[in-house]
N, C-alpha and C positions, 0 to 999 in steps of 0.2 A: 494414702494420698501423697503425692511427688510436692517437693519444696517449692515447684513449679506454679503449681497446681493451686496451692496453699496462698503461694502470694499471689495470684490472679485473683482468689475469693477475696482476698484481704482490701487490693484493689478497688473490687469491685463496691464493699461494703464502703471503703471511704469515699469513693463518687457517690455512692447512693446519698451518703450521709449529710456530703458537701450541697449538692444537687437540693436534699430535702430540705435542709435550713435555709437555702438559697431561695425555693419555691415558696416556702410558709412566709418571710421576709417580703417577698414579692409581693404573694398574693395581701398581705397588710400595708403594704405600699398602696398597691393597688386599693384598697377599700379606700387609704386615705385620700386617694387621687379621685375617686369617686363621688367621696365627699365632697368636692369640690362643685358639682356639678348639680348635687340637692340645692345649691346655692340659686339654679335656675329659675326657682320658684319667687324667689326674693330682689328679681335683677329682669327690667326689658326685655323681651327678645331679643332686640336689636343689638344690647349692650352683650347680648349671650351669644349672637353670633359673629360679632367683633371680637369678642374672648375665645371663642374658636378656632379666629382666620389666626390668632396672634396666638395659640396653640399650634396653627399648625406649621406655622412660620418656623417656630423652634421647634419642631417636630424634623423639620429639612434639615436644621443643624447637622452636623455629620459627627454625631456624640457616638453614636457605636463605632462607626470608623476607627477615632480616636481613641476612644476605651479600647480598641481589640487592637491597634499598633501598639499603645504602650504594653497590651496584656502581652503578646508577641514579642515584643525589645525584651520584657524584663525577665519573659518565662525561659528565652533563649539566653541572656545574660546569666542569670542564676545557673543554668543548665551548664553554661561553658565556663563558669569561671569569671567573668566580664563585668562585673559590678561597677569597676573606674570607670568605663566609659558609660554606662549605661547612666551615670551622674550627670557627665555631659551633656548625654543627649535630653535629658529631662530637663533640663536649664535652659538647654537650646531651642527646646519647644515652647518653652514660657515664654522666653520673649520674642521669637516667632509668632506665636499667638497673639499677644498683645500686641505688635507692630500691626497683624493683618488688622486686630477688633480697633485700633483708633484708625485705619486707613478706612475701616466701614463705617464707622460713626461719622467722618468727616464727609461723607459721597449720602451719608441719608442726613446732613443735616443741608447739604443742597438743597436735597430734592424731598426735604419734608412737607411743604405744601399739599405738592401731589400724594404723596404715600398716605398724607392723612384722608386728602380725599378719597381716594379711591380705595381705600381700608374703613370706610367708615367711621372713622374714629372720633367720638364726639368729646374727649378729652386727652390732646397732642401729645399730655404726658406719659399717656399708655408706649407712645413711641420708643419713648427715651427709655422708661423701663424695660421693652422688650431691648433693648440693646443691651441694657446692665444683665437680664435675662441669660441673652446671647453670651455674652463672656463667660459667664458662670457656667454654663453649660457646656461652654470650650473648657474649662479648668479642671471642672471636677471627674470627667471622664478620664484625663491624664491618671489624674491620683488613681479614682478608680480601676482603671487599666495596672497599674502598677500593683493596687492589692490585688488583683487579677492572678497579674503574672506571680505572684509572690503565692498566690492559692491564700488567700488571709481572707475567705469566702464569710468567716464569722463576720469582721469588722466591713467585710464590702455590704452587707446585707445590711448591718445597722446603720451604716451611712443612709441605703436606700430608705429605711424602717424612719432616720431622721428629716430626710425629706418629704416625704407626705406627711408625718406628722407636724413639723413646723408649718409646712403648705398650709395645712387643714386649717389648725388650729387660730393659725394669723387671718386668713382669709374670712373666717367666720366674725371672728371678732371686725374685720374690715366692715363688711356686709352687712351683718344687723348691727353690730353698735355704731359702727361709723360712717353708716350709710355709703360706702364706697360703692362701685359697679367694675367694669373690667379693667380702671390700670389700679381697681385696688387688689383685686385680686391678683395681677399680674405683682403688687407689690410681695404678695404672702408667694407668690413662685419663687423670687427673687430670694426671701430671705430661708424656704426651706432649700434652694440649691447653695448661700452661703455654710449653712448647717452641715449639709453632706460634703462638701468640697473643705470644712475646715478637721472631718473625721478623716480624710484622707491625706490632707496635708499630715497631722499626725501621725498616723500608721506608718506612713510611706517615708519617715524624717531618713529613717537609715538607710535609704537610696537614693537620695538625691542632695543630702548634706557632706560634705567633705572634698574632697581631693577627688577628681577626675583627672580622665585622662581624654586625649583628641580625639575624634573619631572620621573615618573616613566618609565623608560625607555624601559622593558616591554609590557608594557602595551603600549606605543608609536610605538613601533615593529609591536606589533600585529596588529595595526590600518592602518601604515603607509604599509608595506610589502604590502598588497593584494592590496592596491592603487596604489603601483608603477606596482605591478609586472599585473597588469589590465589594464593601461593606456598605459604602455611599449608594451605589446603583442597588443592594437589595433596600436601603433604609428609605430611598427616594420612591419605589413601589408599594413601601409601607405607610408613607405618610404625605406625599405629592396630592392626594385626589381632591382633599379637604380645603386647598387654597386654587383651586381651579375650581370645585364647585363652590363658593364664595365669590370670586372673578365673574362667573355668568349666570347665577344664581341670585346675588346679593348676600346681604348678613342675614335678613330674617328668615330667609328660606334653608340656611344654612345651617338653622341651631338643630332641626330634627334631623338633619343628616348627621351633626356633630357628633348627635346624641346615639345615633345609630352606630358609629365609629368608634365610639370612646365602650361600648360593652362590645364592641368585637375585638377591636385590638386588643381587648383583656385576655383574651384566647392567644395569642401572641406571645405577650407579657408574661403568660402562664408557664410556656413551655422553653421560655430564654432563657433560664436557668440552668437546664441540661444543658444545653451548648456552650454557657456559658462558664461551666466547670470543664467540659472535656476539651474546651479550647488548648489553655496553658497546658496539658496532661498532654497534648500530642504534640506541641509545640516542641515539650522539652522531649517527650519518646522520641521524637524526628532527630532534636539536635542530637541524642544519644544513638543515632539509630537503632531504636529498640524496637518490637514491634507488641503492635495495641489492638484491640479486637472493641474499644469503645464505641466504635462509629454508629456499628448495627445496636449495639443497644440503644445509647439516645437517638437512632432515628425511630429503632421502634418505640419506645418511651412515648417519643415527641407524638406520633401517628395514634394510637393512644389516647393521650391527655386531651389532643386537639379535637379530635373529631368524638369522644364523649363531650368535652367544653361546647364544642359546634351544635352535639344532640339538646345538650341542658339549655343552650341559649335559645335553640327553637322552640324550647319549652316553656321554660320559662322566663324569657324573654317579655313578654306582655304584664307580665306583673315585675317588671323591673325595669319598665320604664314608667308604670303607674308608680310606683316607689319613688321615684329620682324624680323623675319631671312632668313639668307641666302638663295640664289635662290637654292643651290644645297641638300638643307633640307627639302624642298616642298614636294615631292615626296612620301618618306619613312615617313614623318612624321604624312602625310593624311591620309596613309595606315593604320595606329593605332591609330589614335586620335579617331575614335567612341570606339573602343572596351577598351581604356584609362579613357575615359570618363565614358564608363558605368562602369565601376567596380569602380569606384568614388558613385555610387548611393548608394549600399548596404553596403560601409563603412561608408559611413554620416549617415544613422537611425541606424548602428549598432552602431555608435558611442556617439547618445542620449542617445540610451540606457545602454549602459556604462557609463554611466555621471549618470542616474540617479539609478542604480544598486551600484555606488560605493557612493553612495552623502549620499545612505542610506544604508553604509555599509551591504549590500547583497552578499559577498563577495562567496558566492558558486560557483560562475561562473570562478572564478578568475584562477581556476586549468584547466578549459578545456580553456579557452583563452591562457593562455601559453603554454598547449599542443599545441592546432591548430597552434597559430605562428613558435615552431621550426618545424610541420612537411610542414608549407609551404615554411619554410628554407629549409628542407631537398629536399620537391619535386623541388624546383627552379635550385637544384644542379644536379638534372635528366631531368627536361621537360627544355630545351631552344634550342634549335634546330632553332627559328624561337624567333621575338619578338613579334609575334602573338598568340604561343604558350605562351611565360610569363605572356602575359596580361589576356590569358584563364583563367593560372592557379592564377592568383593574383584572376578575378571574381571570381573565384570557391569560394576560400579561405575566401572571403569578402563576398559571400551570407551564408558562413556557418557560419562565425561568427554571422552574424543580426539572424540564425537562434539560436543560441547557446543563445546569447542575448534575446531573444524573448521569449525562453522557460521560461528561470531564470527569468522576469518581468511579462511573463502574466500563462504560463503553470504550474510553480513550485506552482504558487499560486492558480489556478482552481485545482489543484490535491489535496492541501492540506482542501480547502473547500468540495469537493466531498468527503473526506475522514472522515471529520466532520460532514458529515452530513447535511451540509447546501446546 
């Protein structure tokens, strides 16, 4: 076997490695995030599907975006040497960020009135924590992005591992001891995203403490823009449908939709993890130009995990929503969970391939992504008559993208070689 050949296996065993403690981390994430949601049984309707709208609120947040820029700054710094600057730029996003989160606090605390009306919100202060929500959910993807790029996959998973369990843990005790309902639980959000955002602060001290150096800013635009505005348009297909069916639905009609959403996007959440390792792994093979054969294995991985996860949730899906929720949720929530589930399939491989289009800045795609995303903004605002029809039109939107994806990694490039010649 050629020395070649050997560190390919070698390779490959440490993705698998990285990948599998990254999915078992998730998926206990995930339980604990679930937890949260037995809590349905103990809490109004109403109060359950204003905890939903205000889930999906911070669901829009553009945390992957940001997680997968800093993963990108920091996999490409490391890769070239660039550590001085890459201090800058993590400083400069701090208080970037903070400027935008009090420019947003000050425009919702205009127009708090209305937001609480039309949010249903039968205690205002749910507002104000989803703002403190908001921030933390800006902060700790930086960090995270940064153990990202760093590949420190041990410490990014027990960040995760610490926020569901803080989540869980607080919100329970909110609920049955201190009778809390949705800004108490939104209080237990709050403090298992401090939890995870202070594992990261830590880890990450020796990249963003000391001596910088300026950075062209520019030049940082140009790089950074297509990344957000590429991650933003797949996260906005993954989590937009939940605060439109709320909008023309209401709260109460909304919590068995919620609940329909919250065990499909687990199928999601399941398979983030691959892409999530082989992101920073082609970031720096690009900055090296080296070349990597990861793509085909986590898509087929991903292809796989999701569509057995798709099989099991049609299965056993009916006694996992008797488990979790309410007797009077069963019904409407069985009704949708296949057609929920399957449009989970086409955003998971659209979504590798987005990871590995932007890892190597391929950035052509980046304009019809953002198109498709506002126009399945705009059609959600027309097709909801039924939540049978939203879930259609989510499919729709979620095969076109994998298909949008598909062209710009395998099509853009057989076109350019037949045009060559080759």
């Amino acid at each position: 076997m050629s020395a070649e050949t050997n560190a390919q296996a070698s390779h490959h065993a440490t993705f698998f490695r990285q990948s599998g403690w990254l999915m078992v981390s998730t998926m206990a994430t995930g339980v604990f995030m679930l937890g949260i949601h037995f809590l349905s049984r103990k809490i109004p309707a109403g109060e359950y599907g204003v905890l939903i709208t205000l889930f999906s609120v911070v669901n829009i947040v553009p945390t992957i975006p940001f997680q997968m820029v800093f993963a990108q700054q920091t996999a490409h710094a490391l890769a070239t040497g660039d550590e001085c600057r890459l201090r800058r730029t993590v400083r400069a996003a701090w208080l970037g960020t903070a400027l935008f989160w009090l420019l947003a606090a000050a425009v919702t605390l205009c127009f708090q009135r209305q937001i609480v009306a039309n949010w249903h919100l039968s205690n205002p202060a749910a507002l104000w924590l989803l703002l403190l929500v908001i921030l933390f959910s800006l902060l700790m993807p930086m960090f995270n992005g940064v153990m990202q790029g760093q590949q420190n996959f041990l410490w990014l998973g027990w960040a995760n591992i610490f926020n569901g369990a803080f989540r869980l843990t607080t919100a329970v005790l909110i609920v049955l001891v201190l009778t809390g309902w949705a800004a108490g639980i939104m209080t237990a959000v709050l403090i298992g995203l401090a939890a995870a955002t202070a594992v990261g602060v830590w880890q990450t001290r020796s990249l963003w403490r000391g001596a910088g150096e300026p950075f062209d800013r520019r030049a940082f635009l140009r790089q950074v823009i297509p990344l957000l505005l590429g991650f933003a348009a797949t996260q906005f297909l993954f989590s937009a449908d939940t605060s439109f069916v709320d909008t023309y639905f209401g709260a109460d009609q909304t919590a068995p939709y919620g609940a329909a959403g919250t065990l499909s996007r687990a199928l999601l959440w399941l398979v983030l993890p691959l892409a999530q390792v082989m992101f920073p792994k082609i970031v720096h093979s690009t900055a090296k130009a080296e070349k990597t054969n990861l793509l085909g294995l986590v898509l087929l991985g991903t292809a796989v995990l999701v569509a057995s996860g798709m099989l099991g949730l049609w299965l056993l899906g009916p006694w996992a929503v008797k488990l979790v929720y309410p007797p009077e949720y069963f019904s409407p929530t069985i009704a949708i969970l296949p057609w929920y589930a399957g449009a989970m399939v086409p955003l998971s491989l659209a979504n590798v391939l987005v990871n590995d289009l932007l890892a190597r800045s391929r950035f052509q795609s980046v304009p019809f992504l953002v198109l498709l995303a506002m126009f399945y903004g705009l059609a959600l605002t027309q097709y909801h008559d039924s939540f049978v029809t939203v879930l259609k039109t989510l499919c729709l939107f979620n095969s076109v993208c994998f298909a949008i994806c598909a062209w710009f990694t395998w099509g853009v490039r057989r076109k350019a070689i037949m045009e060559n010649g080759g």
